[in-house]
C-alpha positions in Angstrom: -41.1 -74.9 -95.1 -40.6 -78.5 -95.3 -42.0 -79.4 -92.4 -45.1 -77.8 -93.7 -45.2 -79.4 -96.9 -46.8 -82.7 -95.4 -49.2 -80.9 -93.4 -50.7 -79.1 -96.4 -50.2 -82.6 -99.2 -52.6 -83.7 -96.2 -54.9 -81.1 -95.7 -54.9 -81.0 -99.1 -55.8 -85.0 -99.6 -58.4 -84.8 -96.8 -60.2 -82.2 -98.2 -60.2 -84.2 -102.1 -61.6 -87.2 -100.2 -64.2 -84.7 -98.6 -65.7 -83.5 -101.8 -64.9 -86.8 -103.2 -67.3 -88.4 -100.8 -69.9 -85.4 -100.8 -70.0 -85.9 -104.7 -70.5 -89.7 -104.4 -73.5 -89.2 -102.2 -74.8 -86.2 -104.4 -74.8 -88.9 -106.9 -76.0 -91.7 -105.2 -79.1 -89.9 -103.8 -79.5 -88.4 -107.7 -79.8 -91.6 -108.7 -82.3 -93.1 -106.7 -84.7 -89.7 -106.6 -84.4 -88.6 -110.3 -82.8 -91.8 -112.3 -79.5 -91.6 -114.4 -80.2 -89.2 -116.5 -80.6 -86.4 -114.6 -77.4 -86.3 -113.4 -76.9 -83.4 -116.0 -77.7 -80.0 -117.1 -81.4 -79.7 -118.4 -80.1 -76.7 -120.5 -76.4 -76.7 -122.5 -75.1 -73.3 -124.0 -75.9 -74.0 -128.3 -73.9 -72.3 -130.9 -77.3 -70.9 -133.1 -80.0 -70.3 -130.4 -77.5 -69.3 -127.2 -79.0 -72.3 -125.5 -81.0 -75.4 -125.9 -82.5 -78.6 -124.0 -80.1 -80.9 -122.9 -80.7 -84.2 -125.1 -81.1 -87.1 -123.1 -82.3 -85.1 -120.2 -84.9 -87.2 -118.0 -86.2 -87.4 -114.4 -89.7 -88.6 -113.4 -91.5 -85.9 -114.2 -89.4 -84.1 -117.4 -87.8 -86.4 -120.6 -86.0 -84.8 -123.4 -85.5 -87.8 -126.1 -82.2 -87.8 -127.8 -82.8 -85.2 -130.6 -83.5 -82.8 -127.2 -87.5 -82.1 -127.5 -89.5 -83.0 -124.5 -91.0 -85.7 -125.4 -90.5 -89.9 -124.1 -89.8 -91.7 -127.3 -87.3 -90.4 -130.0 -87.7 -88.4 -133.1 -86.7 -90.5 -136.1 -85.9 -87.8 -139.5 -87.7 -90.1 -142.2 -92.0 -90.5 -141.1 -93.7 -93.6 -141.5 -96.3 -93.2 -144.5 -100.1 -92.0 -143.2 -98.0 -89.7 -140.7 -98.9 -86.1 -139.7 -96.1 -84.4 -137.8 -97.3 -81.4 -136.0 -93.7 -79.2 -133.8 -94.8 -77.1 -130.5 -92.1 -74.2 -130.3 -92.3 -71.5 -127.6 -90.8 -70.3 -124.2 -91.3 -72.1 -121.0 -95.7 -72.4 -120.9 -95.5 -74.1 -124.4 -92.3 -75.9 -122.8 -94.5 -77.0 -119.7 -92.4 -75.5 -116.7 -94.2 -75.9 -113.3 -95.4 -73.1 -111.7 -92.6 -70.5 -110.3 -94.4 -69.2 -107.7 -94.9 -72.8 -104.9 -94.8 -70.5 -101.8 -98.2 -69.5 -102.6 -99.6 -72.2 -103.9 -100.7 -75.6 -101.6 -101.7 -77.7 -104.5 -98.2 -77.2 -106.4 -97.4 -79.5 -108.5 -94.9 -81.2 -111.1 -95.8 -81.1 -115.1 -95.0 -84.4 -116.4 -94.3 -84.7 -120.2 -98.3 -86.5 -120.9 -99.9 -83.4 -119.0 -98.5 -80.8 -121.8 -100.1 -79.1 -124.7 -98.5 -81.1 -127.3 -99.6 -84.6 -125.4 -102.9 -83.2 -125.2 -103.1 -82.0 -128.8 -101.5 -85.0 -130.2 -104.2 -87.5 -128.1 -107.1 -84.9 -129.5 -105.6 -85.3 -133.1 -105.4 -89.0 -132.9 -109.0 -89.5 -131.0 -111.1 -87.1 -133.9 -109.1 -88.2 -136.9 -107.6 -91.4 -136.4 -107.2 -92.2 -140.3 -103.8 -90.4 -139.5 -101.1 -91.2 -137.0 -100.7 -88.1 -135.3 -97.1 -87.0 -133.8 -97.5 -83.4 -132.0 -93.3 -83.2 -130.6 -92.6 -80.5 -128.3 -89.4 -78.1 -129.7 -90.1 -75.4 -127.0 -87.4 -74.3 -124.6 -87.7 -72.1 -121.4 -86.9 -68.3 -122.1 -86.6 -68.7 -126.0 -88.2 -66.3 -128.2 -89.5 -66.2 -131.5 -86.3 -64.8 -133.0 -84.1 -68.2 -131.6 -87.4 -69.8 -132.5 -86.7 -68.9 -136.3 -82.6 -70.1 -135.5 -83.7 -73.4 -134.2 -86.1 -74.2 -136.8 -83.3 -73.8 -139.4 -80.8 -75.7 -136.9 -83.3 -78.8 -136.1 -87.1 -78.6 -136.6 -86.6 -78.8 -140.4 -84.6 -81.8 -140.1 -87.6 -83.6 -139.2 -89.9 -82.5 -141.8 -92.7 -81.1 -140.0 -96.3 -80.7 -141.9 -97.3 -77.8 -139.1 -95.8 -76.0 -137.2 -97.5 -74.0 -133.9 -95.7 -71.1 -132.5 -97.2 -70.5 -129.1 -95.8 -67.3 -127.9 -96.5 -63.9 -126.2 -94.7 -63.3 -122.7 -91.5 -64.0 -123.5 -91.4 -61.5 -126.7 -93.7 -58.6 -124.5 -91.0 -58.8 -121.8 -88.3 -58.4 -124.4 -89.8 -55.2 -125.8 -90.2 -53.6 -122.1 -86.2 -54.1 -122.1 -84.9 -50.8 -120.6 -83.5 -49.7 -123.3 -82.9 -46.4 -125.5 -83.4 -46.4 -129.5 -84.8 -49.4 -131.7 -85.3 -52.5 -130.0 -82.9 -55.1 -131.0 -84.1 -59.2 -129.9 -80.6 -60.5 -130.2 -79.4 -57.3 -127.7 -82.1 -58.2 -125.5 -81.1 -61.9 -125.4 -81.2 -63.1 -121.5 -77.9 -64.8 -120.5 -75.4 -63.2 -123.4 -73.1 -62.1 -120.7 -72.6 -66.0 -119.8 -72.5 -66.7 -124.0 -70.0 -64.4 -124.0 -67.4 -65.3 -121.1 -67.6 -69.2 -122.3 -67.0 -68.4 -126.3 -64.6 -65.2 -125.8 -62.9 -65.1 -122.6 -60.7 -62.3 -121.9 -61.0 -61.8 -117.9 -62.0 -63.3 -114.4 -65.1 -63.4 -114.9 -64.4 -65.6 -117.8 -62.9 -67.9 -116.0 -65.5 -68.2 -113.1 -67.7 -69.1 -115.8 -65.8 -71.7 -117.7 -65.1 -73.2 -114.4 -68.4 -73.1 -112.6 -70.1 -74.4 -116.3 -67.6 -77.4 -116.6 -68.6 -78.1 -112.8 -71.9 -78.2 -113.6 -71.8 -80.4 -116.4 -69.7 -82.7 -114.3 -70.3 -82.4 -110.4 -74.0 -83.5 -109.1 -72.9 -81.5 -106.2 -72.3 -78.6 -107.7 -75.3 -78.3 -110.0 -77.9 -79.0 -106.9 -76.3 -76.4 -105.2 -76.3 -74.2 -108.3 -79.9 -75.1 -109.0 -80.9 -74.6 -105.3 -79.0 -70.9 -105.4 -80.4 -69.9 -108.9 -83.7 -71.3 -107.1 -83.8 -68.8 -104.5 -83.2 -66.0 -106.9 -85.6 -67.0 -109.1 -88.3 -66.9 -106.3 -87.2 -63.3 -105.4 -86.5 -62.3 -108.9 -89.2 -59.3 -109.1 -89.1 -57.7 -105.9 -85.5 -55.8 -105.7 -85.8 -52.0 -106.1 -90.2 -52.5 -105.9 -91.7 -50.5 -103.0 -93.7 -53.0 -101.3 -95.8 -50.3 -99.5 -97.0 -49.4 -103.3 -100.3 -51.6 -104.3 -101.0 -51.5 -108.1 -104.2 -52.2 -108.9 -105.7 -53.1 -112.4 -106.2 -51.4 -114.9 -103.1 -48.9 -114.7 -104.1 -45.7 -115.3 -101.5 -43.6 -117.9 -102.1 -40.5 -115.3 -101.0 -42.3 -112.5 -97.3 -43.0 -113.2 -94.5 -40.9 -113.1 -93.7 -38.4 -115.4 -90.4 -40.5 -116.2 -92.7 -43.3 -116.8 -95.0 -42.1 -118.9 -92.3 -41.1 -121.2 -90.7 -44.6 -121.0 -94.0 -45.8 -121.6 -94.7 -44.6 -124.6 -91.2 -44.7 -126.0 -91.6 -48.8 -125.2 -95.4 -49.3 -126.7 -93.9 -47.3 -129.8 -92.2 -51.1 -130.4 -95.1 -52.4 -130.7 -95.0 -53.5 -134.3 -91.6 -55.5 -134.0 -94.1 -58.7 -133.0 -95.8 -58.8 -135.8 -92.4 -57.8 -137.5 -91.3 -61.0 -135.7 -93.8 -63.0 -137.0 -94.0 -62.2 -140.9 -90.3 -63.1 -140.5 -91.2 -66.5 -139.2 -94.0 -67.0 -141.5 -92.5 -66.3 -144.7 -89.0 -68.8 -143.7 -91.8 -71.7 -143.1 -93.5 -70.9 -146.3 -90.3 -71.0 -148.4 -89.5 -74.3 -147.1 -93.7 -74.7 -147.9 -94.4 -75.5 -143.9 -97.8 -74.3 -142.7 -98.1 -72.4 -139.9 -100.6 -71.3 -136.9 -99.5 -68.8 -134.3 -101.4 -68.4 -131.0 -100.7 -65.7 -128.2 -100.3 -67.7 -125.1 -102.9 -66.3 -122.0 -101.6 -64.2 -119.1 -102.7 -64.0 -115.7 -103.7 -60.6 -114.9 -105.2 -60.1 -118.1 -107.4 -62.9 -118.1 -111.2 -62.4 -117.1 -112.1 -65.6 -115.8 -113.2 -66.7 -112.3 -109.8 -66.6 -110.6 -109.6 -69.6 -108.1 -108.0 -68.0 -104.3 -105.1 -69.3 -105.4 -104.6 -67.9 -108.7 -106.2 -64.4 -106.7 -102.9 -64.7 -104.7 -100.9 -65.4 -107.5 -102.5 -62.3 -109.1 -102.0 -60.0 -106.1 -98.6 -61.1 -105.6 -97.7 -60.4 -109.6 -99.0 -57.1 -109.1 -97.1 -56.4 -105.9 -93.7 -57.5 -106.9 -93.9 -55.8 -110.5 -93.9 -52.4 -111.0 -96.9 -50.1 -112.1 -95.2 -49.3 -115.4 -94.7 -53.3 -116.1 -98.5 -54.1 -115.6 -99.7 -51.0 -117.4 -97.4 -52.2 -120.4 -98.9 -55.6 -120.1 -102.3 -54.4 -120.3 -101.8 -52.4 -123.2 -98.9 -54.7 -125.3 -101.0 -57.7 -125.2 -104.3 -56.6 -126.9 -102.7 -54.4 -129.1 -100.1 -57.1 -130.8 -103.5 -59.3 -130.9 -105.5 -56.9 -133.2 -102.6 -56.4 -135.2 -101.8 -60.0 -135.3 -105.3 -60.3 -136.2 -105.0 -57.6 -139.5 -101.6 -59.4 -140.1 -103.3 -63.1 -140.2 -105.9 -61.7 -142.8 -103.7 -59.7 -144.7 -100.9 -62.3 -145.2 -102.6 -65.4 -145.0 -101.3 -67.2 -142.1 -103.8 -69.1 -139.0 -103.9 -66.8 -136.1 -105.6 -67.6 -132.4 -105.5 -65.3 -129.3 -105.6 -67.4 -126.4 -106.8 -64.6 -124.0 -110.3 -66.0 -123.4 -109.6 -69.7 -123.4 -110.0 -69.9 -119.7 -113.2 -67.9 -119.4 -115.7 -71.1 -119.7 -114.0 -72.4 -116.3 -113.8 -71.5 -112.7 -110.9 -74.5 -112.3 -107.2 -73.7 -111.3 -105.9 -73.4 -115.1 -102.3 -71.0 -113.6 -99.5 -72.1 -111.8 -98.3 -68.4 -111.5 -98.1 -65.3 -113.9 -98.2 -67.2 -117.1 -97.9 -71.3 -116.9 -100.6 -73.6 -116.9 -102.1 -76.6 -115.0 -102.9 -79.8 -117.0 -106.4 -78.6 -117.1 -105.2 -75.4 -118.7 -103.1 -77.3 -121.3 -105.7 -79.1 -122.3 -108.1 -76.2 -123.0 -105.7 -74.6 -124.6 -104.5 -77.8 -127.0 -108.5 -77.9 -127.4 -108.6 -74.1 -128.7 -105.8 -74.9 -131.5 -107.5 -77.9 -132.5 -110.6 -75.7 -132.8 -108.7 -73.4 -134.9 -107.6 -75.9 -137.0 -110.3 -77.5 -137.8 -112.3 -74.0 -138.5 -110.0 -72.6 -141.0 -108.1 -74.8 -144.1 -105.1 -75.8 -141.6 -107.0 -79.7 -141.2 -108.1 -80.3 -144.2 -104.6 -79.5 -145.8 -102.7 -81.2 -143.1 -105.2 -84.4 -143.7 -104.5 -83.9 -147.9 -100.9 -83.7 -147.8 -100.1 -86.7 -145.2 -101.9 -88.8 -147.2 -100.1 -88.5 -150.6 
């Protein structure tokens, strides 16, 4: 046993100076590709919402400034006089992630922080009215929906006294309510990642610890996050098709008669949630009016319900959401989505908020505007931040905005 004790103290050093060099080249070529800062997480686990951007977070084409919004300079809490702040919260197409489905696409491409809706918006704001400074700071984060929207509000938006602010929501909170569940539907239930939440905050087995460990590696090994990243990318790209029967083409619209018995029932058990977004929403809206912040909620556009002159590419991205989604999925799409916008619409009227359904933007155009089932191009940012303005300036949401800055 002694004799073996230097071999493995060696085996043992050789194999530290391995990963010790691997990590030092991970870093090195991190550097030089992405800069400094992204040699960290662009998502930390957050005590109020589950998770959050990572502040500080930067890389070419993606900045988070240090109060974690994507956007290049920094949020101060006190506004200069003559200054309209305007927050962007959402999921990941108000966030600006790049299109998920590159395999398909030739022209993919990255999103850089200027081609966003909020840059847009905040360019628009400053070109048509430019007796204001104009600040348009984007609080979205990938995956969130509007009930962490309402947590981080509370937890950081406030901070920075917004005049407005624009929820831009729809897929996110639509996929949530297909959630395969029995019985009432329950947001914070439905939460993505709460198994990983709750192996860091309570842990109490293995699987705990594979979690602690492989998080602290992340936040601490380049060469563990690529490869984490590049293993969670590979998933991500085949995230729809397990258990779909690829012989099975689903054509639009979905017919009720045409799924399964089983289905049907699940069906209609799921669009009987339907009134939990607007639920959501009157939640939202009366927190922002108690703290006396306007509002103006718009229902992001989707893919295969939009009727406008689909480029090939965004065809193939069609056909390919269709393939790799099941029929009861795009049936429940088809039916979610205009039904939470004419009830969004009664609910704008009835309660007095702004209220803009984004389905049509795209129509006017025969230009790429997708990047896959729900995420935009530049172009399709900028129609979109065009549409808000739009709304803005048709209904009282301008002229107060333009009032109260300049008091």
């Amino acid at each position: 046993m002694r004799q073996r004790v230097p071999v493995i103290l060696v085996n043992v050093l050789i194999l530290v100076l391995l990963l010790g060099g691997l990590e030092y080249a991970a870093r090195t070529v991190q550097k030089r590709r992405l800069g400094p800062k992204a040699m960290i997480p662009v998502g930390v686990i957050d005590r109020w919402t589950a998770w959050r951007n990572t502040p500080g977070f930067a890389r070419p084409d993606l900045e988070h400034n240090g109060q974690g919004f994507r956007r290049s300079s920094e949020t101060s809490a006190a506004k200069a006089p003559g200054t309209v702040r305007i927050f962007l919260m959402g999921g990941s197409a108000a966030y600006g992630t790049e299109g998920l489905y590159p395999q398909l696409d030739p022209d993919w491409q990255k999103l850089y922080n200027k081609d966003l809706v909020d840059a847009w918006l905040e360019r628009k704001l400053q070109q048509r009215h430019p007796e204001r400074h104009w600040e348009v700071i984007n609080a979205a984060v990938p995956e969130f929906r509007m009930h962490q929207e309402l947590i981080l509000f509370y937890a950081k938006v406030l901070d920075f006294h917004p005049d407005l602010v624009i929820f831009l929501d729809g897929h996110n909170d639509m996929s949530g309510l297909m959630t395969d569940v029995q019985g009432e539907y329950n947001p914070f239930d439905a939460t993505p990642h709460l198994a990983e939440f709750e192996a860091l905050t309570r842990p109490q087995s293995l699987r705990s610890l594979l979690y602690i460990n492989s998080t602290w590696l992340r936040n601490n090994s380049v060469l563990f996050d690529v490869m984490y990243r590049k293993a969670q990318g590979r998933l991500q790209a085949n995230a729809f098709g397990p258990g779909v029967d690829p012989n099975e083409h689903v054509t639009s619209p979905v017919k009720f008669e045409d799924m399964s018995p089983a289905n049907q029932a699940r069906a209609r058990q799921i669009l009987s949630r339907t009134g939990y977004y607007v639920e959501a929403v009157k939640r939202l809206h009366a927190a922002l009016t108690v703290e006396h912040v306007p509002v103006l909620f718009a229902l992001q556009p989707e893919l295969i319900l939009s009727a406008k002159a689909l480029t090939p590419t965004e065809s193939r991205f069609a056909d390919y959401t269709r393939q790799v989604n099941r029929r009861r999925t795009i049936y429940l799409y088809e039916q979610l989505q205009p039904e939470i916008s004419r009830q969004m619409t009664e609910a704008a009227a009835r309660d007095h908020f702004t209220f803009v359904d984004l389905g049509d933007v795209f129509n006017g155009t025969s230009a790429k505007t997708f990047t896959d089932y729900c995420h935009m191009t530049p172009l399709g940012n900028e129609l979109v931040a065009e549409r808000m303005l739009q709304t803005m300036e048709s209904s009282t949401v301008m002229a107060d905005l333009l009032r109260t800055s300049g008091q």
